[in-house]
C-alpha positions as CSV (number, residue, x, y, z in Angstrom):
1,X,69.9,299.1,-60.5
2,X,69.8,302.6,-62.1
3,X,72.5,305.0,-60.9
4,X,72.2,308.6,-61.4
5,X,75.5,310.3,-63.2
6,X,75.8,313.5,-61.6
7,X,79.0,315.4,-60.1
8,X,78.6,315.6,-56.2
9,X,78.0,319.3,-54.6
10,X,80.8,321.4,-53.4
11,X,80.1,320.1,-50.1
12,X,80.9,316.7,-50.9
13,X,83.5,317.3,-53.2
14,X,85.1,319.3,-50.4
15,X,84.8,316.2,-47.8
16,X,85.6,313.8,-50.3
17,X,89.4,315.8,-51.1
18,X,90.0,316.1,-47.2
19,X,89.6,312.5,-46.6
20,X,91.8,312.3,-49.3
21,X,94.7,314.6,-47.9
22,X,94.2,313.1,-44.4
23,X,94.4,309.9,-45.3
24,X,96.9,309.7,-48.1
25,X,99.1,312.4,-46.7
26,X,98.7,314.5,-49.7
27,X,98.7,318.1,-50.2
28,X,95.2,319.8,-50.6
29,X,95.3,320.9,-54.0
30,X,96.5,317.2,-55.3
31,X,94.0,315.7,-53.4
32,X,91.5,318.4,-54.9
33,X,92.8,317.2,-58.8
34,X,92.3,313.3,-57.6
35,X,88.7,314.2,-57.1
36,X,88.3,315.7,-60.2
37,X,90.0,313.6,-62.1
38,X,87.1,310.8,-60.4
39,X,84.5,312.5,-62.7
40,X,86.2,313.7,-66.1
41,X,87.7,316.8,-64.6
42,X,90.7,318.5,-65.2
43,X,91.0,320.5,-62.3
44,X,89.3,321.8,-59.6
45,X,87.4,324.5,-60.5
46,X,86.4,322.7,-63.8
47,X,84.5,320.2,-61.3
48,X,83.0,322.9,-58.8
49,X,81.4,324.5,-61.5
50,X,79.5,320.7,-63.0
51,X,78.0,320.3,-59.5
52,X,74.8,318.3,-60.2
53,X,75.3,318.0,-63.5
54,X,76.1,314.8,-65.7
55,X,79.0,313.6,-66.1
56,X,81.0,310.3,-67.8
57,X,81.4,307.5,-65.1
58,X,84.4,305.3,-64.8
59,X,84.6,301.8,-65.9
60,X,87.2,301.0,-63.3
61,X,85.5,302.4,-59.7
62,X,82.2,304.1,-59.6
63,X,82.7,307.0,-57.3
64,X,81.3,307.6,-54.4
65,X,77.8,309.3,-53.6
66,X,76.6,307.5,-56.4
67,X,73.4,306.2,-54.4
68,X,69.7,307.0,-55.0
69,X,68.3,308.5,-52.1
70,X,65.7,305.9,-50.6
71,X,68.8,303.6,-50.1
72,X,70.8,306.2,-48.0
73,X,67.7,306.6,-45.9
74,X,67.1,303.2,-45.3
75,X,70.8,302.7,-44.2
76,X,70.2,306.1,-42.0
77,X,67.2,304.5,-40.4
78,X,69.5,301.1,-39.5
79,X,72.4,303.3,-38.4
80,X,69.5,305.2,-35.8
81,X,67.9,301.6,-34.9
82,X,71.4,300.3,-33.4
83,X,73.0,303.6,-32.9
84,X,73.7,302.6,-28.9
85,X,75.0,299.0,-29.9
86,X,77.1,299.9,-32.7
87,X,78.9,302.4,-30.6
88,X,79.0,299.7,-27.8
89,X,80.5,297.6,-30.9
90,X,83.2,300.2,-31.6
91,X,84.5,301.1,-28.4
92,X,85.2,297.4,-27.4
93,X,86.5,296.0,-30.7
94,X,89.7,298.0,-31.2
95,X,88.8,298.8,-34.6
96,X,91.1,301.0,-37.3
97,X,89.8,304.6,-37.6
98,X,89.1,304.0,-41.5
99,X,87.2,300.5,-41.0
100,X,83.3,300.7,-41.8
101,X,82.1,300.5,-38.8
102,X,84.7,303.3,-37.5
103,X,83.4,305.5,-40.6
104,X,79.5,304.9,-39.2
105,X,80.1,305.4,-35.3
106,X,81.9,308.6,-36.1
107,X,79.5,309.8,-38.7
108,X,82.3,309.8,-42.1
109,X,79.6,308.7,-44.6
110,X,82.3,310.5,-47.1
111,X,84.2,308.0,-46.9
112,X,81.7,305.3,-47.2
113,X,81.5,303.0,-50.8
114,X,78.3,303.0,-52.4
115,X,78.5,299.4,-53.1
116,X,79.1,298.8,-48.9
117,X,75.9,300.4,-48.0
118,X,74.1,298.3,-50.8
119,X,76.0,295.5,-49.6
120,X,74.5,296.0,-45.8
121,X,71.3,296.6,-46.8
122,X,71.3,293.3,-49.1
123,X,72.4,291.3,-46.6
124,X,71.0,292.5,-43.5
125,X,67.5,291.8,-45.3
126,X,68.5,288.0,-46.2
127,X,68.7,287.0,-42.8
128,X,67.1,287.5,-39.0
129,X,66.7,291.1,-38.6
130,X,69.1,292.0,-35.3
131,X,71.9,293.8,-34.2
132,X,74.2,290.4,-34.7
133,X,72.8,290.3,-38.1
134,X,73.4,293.9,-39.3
135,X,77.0,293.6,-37.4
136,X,77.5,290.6,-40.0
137,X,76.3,292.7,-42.8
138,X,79.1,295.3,-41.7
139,X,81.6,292.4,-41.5
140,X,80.7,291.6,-45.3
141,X,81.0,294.9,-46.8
142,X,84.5,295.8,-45.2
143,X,87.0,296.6,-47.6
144,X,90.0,297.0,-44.9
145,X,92.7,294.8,-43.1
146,X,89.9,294.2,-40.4
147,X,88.0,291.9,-43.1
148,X,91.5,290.5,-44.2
149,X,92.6,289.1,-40.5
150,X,89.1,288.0,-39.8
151,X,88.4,285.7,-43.0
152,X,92.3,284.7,-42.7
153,X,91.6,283.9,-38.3
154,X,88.5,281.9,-39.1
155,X,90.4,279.3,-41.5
156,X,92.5,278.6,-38.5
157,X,95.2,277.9,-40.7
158,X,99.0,279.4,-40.5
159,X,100.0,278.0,-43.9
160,X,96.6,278.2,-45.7
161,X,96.4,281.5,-47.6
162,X,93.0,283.3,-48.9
163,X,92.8,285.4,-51.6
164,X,90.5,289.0,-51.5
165,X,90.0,291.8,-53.7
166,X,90.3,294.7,-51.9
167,X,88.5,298.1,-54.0
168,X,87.8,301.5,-52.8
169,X,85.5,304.0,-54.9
170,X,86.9,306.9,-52.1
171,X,90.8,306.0,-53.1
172,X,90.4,304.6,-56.3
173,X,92.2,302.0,-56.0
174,X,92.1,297.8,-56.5
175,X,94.1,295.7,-54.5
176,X,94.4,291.7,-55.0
177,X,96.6,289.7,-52.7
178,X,97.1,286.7,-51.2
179,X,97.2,286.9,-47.6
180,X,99.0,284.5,-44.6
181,X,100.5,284.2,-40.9
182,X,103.6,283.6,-41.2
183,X,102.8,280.8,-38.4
184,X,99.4,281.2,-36.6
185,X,101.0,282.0,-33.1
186,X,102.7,285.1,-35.0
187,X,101.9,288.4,-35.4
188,X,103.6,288.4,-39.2
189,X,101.2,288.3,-42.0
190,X,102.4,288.0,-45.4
191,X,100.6,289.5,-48.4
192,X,101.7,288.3,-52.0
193,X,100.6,291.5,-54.3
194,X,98.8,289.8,-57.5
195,X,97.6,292.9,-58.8
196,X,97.5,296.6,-57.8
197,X,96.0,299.4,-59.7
198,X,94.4,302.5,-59.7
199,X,91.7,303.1,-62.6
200,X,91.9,307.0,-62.6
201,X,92.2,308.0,-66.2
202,X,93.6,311.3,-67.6
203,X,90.4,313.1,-68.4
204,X,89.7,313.2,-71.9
205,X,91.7,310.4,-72.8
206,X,91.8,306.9,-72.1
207,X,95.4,307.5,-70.2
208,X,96.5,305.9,-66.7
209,X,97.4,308.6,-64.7
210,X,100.5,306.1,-63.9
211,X,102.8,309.5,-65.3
212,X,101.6,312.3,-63.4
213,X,103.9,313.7,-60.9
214,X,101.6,313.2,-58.2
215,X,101.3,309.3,-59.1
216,X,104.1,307.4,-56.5
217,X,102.9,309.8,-53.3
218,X,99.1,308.7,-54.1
219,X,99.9,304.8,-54.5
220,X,102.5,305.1,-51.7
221,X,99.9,307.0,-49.4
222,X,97.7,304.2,-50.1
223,X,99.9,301.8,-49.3
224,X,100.9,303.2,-46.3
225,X,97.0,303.7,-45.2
226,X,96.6,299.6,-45.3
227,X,99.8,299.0,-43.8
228,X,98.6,301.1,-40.7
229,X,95.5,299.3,-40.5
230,X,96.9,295.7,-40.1
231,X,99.9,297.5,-37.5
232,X,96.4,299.0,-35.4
233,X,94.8,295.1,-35.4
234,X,98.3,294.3,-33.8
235,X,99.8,292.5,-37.1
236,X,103.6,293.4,-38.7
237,X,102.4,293.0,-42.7
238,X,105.2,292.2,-45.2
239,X,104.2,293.4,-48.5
240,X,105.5,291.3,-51.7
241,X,104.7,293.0,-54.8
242,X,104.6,291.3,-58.1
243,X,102.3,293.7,-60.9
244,X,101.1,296.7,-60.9
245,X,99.2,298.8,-63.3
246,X,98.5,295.4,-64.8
247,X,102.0,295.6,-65.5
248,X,104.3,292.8,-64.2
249,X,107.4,294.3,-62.8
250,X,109.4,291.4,-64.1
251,X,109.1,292.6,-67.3
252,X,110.3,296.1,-66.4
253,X,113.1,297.3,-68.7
254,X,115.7,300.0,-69.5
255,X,113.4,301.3,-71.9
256,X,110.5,302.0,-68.8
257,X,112.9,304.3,-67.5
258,X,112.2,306.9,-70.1
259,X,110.0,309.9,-69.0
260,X,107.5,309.5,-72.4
261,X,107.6,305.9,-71.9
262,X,103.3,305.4,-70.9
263,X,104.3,303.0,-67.9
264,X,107.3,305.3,-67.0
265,X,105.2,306.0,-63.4
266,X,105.5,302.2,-62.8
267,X,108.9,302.0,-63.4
268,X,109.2,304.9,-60.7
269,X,107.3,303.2,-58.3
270,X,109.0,299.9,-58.1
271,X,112.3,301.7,-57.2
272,X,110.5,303.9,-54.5
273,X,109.6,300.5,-53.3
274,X,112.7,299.4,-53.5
275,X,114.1,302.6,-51.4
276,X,111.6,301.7,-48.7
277,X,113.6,298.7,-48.0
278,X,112.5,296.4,-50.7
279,X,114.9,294.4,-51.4
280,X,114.0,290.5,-51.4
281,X,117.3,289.1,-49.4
282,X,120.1,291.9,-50.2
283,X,120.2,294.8,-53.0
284,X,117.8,293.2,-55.0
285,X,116.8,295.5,-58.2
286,X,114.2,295.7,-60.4
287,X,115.5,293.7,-63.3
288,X,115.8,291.1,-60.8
289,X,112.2,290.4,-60.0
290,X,111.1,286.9,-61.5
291,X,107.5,285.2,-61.2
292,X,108.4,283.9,-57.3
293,X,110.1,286.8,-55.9
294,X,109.3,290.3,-56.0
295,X,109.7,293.5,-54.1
296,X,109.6,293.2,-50.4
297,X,108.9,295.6,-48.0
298,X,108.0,295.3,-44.4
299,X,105.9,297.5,-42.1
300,X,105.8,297.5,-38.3
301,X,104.9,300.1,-35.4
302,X,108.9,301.7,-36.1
303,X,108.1,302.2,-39.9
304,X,105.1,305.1,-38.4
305,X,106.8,306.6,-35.3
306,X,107.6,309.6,-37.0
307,X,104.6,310.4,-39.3
């Protein structure tokens, strides 16, 4: 398919860095450089004033508006078809505020990945055209804890894990993890981080973004973001992490802790996750971590109280 290169409008740019903020807990104007950073900009300003103008595309996540225009119609004209059922849908499911279908009933199409519209629309046209089949479609395309729990419930397996790759064009961010119940009766679910990365770039170079200051509180917000989703569905997740920035934090050594060292951000992480009650059994640190345990931390309703 042919994708057209070109930096959103203000508009969008503007919707994009408040869903950003909102979500992430960030503060405006980091949000604001996360968006620019998405298409080759260095700051703000530098990417209000390439509005609808080319730009270099990212290997790692395309961004988002990055659909040609008949296919946002034809989703438009599915969204008007079922509007009364998907709303029906909504308010009886007890679904996350940041799910799909949330983002469609409430009319966030900022928020909404290029790739899950395509995916709908795919789908939907594969099979018998109804509201149970375009609900289906939605079910596909999620790329939230509501997709997690629902492929995990239909194995009807406590022991059995599943394996998903989790990406957001909105967040940047790619997320593979092995999922579980703790026992199927529970309301535990145990998620073995494989890999967890963001592919922003510092523009101009070919640079992770791993050592900007703003790094942690943009991976943590993120975290944070899933966590919420599974503790909405009425799950307690337990997070074990194991490599991120394709960088396994077993290997993580004194030398990581140096400010020019290019994974430096990484090292930083791992003991923020440590501080949020990481550790494994007791004080576990870093150098510690080994191929079957990593850095633990568990979420539940108490962890959000306060924020």
């Amino acid at each position: 398919m042919h994708f057209q290169k070109y930096c959103p409008s203000i508009i969008k740019n503007r919707a994009h860095a408040s869903t950003l903020q909102k979500s992430l807990g960030l503060k405006l104007n980091i949000a604001q450089t996360i968006v620019s950073h998405m298409y080759g900009c260095h700051n703000w300003a530098e990417l209000n004033g390439r509005c609808d103008q080319e730009y270099e595309a990212s290997d790692f996540l395309l961004p988002i508006y990055y659909l040609e225009d008949d296919e946002i119609s034809s989703f438009r004209s599915l969204l008007d078809k079922f509007e009364a059922e998907l709303g029906n849908a909504y308010k009886s499911g007890g679904y996350p505020p940041d799910t799909l279908l949330a983002l469609i009933v409430n009319n966030e199409f900022q928020a909404i990945e290029h790739y899950q519209i395509e995916q709908v629309l795919n789908s939907y046209s594969e099979y018998e055209k109804n509201f149970d089949s375009f609900m289906q479609s939605i079910g596909w395309a999620e790329n939230s804890a509501h997709r997690v729990i629902n492929t995990l419930s239909s194995w009807k397996s406590a022991g059995r894990p599943i394996n998903l790759w989790l990406h957001t064009s909105t967040y940047q961010q790619s997320f593979y993890a092995y999922y579980k119940f703790s026992d199927i009766n529970d309301d535990n679910i145990l998620i073995r981080v494989e890999e967890w990365d963001t592919g922003l770039q510092v523009p101009s170079t070919k640079l992770s973004v791993c050592n900007k200051p703003w790094y942690i509180d943009y991976m943590i917000g993120y975290l944070e973001r899933f966590a919420r989703q599974f503790i909405v569905l009425g799950y307690q997740p337990t997070f074990e992490f194991f490599k991120i920035q394709n960088t396994p934090l077993s290997k993580l050594e004194s030398a990581h802790e140096r400010p020019n060292h290019p994974k430096n951000g990484v090292y930083k992480l791992a003991q923020r996750l440590l501080m949020l009650g990481g550790a494994l059994n007791s004080n576990m640190a870093y150098h510690e971590i080994t191929a079957k345990k990593g850095i633990r931390v568990r979420y539940s309703k108490e962890s959000f109280q306060n924020t």
